[in-house]
C-alpha positions, 0 to 999 in steps of 0.5 A: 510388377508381376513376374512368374515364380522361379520355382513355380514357372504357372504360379505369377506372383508379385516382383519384389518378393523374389528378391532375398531381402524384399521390402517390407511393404511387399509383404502380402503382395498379390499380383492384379489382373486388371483385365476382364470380369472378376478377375482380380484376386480378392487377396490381391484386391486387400492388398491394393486397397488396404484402409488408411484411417485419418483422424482429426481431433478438433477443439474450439473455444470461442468467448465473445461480448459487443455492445450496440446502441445509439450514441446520438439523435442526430440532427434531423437525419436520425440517430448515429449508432455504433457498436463495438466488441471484442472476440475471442478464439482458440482452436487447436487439432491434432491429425493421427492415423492410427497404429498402421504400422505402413501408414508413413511409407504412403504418407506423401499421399494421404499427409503425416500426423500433424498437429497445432494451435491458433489463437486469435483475439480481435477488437471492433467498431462500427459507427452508422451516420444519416448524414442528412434525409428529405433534402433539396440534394436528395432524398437520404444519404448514410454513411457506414464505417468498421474497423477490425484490428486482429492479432493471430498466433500460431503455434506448430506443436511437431516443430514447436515453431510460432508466430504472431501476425497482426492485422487491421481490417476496415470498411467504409460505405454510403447509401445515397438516396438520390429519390426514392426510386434511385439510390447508388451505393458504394464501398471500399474495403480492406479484407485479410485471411490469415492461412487455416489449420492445414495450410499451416500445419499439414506435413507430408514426406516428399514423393519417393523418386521415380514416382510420376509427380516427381518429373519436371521439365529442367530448363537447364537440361532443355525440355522434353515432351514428358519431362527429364529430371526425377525428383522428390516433391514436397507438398503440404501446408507451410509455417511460413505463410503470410496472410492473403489481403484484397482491397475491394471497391464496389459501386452500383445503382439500385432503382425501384420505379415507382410507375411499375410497382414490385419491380427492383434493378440494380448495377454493381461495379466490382474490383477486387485486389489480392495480394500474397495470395495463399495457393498451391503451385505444382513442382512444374510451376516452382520450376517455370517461375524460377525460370521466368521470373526468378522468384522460388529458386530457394525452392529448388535443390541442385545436385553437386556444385555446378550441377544441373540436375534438379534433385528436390523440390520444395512445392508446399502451399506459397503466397503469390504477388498479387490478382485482380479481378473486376466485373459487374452483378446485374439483378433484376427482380419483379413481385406481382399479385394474380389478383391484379392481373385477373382478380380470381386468382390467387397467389402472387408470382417473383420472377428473379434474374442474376447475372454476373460478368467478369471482364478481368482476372488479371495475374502478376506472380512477381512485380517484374513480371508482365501481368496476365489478363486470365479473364474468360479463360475456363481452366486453371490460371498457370501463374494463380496456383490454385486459383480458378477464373469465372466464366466471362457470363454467369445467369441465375433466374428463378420463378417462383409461385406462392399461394398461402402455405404453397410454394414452387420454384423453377430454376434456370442457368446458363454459364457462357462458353469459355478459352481453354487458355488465353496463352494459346490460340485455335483454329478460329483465331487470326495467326493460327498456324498447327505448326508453331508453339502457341497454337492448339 
């Protein structure tokens, strides 16, 4: 805020240094002109973009051992093999910022010295089995099955808190070969991640009062356009995290004719179910939730007893109730050698096409809340956190040449169009009208 100098009324200088007792991050202070060429002070410019130095000192120690081989000839089908090992790791880090004395009056910007340990030791088996091969029910049929058992402990060196989660993933898949040229294939999952090093472990301070990310809408206090209530947000990792989870099925179909050599096709279905779901909610998000479906209230401070004038939000990263998202990945790929379609030329040509169709991405922040199919829509999910949904269809296709030790590709994309939000409508939409709440 600039301000002419009492003493001075041609000299501007900055607000807060008129004062007897000016803050001491007001030191240095230049007002700047923001308007025009070359008009910033260069003083003015050393003091708005001084550095802030962020160093991470990072160490990892991994030690593992796995053995493989077969356990049995089988029984016509081929061996069964397996594998199995164990793994070890521990990394640990430690965040600092140098000496810079100012450096924890911006740190709700930038992030507060942190440090911790994880450490994690998993054990897991593999087992492969032919079931059977050149059959009167088919061509070949395997059968795949994994199993991975984790045990993760945490350790926050700035509030000597720890924690121990331990987790079982599994897989199991089957190949079946109905003849050589089809073969389905199908798979279901279980997949965990427990929270990473800054999800764990990043401290911020809140953000000082009357600063922009501290303004919500208070239900309570009923809403208005640009927001009423001034708070501190806290933001940064969180030590209570649990780790996120999906049971993920798939199921397709590959086919290779035979009558059309080089050429590959293949279907798969998807379905992905996540739960707790690690993910960043904005202050507005933790306030709305508690509104809606009254999860999150714990993260919310009153002022006086009674009162209802929202005075700190606790908005560190959180584990959402669930997601799912299903759709298809289509591929089609074909090989052929110049030679065969005219025989003076050299070379061969591999023309590849992905695709990619999303047909659900449905969220549920709390059990009791009605589900949200997000699928189609191109901006952030609002009951997601973080979470972003794919666009309804994604293509990928490539043609490439090859001749000897010469290769070129081109490359094609297309993403389709998209809703801005599927809670909305516009003005292509049955029921729109720009007078009420729902329409854009």
């Amino acid at each position: 805020q600039a301000v002419r100098d009492p003493n001075n009324p041609n000299n501007i200088i900055c607000k807060e240094l008129t004062k007897p007792d000016p803050d001491p991050r007001a030191i240095g202070c230049k007002p700047f002109n923001l308007f025009g060429l070359n008009n910033a002070d260069p003083e003015a410019l050393a003091y708005v973009y001084r550095p802030v130095f962020e160093d991470f000192d990072y160490k990892q120690h991994v030690l593992s051992g796995a053995a493989q081989g077969t356990v049995y000839e089988g029984w016509g089908a081929g061996p069964i093999a397996a594998a199995a090992g164990v793994d070890y790791r521990t990394e640990s880090g430690l965040v600092t910022h140098g000496d810079d004395p100012e450096y924890n009056d911006f740190a709700y910007s930038f992030g507060l010295d942190y440090s911790g340990k994880i450490e994690v030791i998993e054990g897991f088996a593999e087992l492969n089995v032919p079931v059977f091969r050149d059959s009167v029910i088919g061509d070949f049929f395997e059968v795949n099955g994994a199993i991975r058992y984790t045990s993760n402990h945490a350790t926050n060196r700035d509030t000597d808190e720890e924690k121990t989660v331990n987790a079982t993933s599994w897989k199991v898949s089957a190949i079946y070969d109905v003849i050589p040229d089809i073969r389905l294939r199908a798979s279901r999952s279980r997949d965990i991640r427990a929270a990473g090093f800054r999800e764990l472990f990043l401290r911020n301070v809140p953000t000082e009062p009357g600063s922009v990310s501290g303004i919500v809408d208070n239900p309570t206090l009923g809403q208005q356009p640009g927001g009423n209530d001034w708070t501190p947000v806290l933001n940064g990792g969180s030590f209570a995290l649990k780790p996120e989870k999906a049971d993920t099925t798939t199921a397709g179909v590959v086919l290779q004719p035979s009558f059309i050599p080089g050429l590959r096709l293949s279907a798969d279905w998807y379905q992905i179910k996540i739960a707790d779901a690690v993910t960043i909610l904005s202050a507005q998000r933790i306030v709305d939730f508690c509104d809606d479906y009254d999860i999150f209230c714990d993260r919310i401070t009153y002022g006086a007893a009674g009162a209802t004038d929202i005075t700190f939000i606790d908005a560190r990263q959180v584990n959402l109730a669930k997601m799912t998202l299903r759709g298809f990945d289509f591929e089609v790929d074909y090989s052929m050698r110049l030679s065969d379609v005219m025989e003076e030329l050299d070379g061969s040509l591999n023309a590849r096409l992905l695709a990619n169709r999303q047909y659900d991405f449905i969220s549920q922040p709390n059990p009791e809340a009605p589900p949200i199919n997000y699928a189609g829509q191109t901006g952030p999910v609002a009951d997601g956190g973080d979470f972003n949904t794919s666009p309804p269809w994604m293509w990928s296709a490539f043609l490439t040449y090859q001749n000897g030790g010469f290769n070129t590709t081109f490359s094609w994309r297309r993403i389709s169009e998209g809703i801005y939000n599927v809670n909305r409508i516009g003005p292509e939409d049955e029921g729109y009208d720009p007078t009420i709440e729902n329409s854009i």
